[in-house]
C-alpha positions, -999 to +999 in steps of 0.1 A: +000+000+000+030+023+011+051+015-022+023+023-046+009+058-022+046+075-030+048+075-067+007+087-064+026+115-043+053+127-064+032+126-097+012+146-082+038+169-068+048+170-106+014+179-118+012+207-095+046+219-102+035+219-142+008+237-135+022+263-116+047+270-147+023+274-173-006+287-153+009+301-124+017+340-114+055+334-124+044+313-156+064+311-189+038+329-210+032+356-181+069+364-178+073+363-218+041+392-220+063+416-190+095+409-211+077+423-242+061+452-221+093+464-200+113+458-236+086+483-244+088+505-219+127+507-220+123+521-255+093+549-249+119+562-215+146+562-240+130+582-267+120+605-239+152+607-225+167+617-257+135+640-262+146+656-225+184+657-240+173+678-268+151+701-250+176+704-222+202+715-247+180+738-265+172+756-229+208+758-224+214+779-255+185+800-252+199+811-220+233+813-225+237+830-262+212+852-289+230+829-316+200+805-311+174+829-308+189+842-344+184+808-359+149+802-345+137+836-358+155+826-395+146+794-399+108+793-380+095+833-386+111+839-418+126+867-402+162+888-422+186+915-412+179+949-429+199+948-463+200+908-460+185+889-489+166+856-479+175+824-507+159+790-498+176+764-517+155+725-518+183+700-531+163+674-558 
């Protein structure tokens, strides 16, 4: 009775240990799906880190020179010196 209740025992042991892997809170599939979403994730922070880079940078020559002020008035507002002539030039 004994030798035939511990193989009963560990198969079931087995069984629950299965289950738990494909089915459980730290299954296979589940830790696949937060693999893909921090994989995700890591790339939207990234773009907005380099997004913060940018902007960080920009700030920094806004308050530190007129030189980008100049280029932001040229290139976004059109805007020339007096006696400067304005020639766009669009490579084919």
């Amino acid at each position: 009775m004994v030798s035939r209740l511990v193989p009963v025992v560990l198969l079931a042991l087995l069984a629950a240990l299965h289950a738990q892997l494909w089915l459980g809170r730290g299954s296979i599939p589940r830790v696949q799906e937060m693999q893909r979403q921090l994989a995700t994730q890591t790339a939207a922070n990234d773009q907005a880190r380099q997004a913060n880079e940018r902007l960080n940078s920009e700030v920094h020559d806004l308050k530190e020179g007129l030189d980008m002020v100049e280029e932001k008035a040229r290139s976004e507002l059109g805007m020339v010196k007096p006696n400067e002539v304005y020639v766009q030039y669009t490579p084919r």
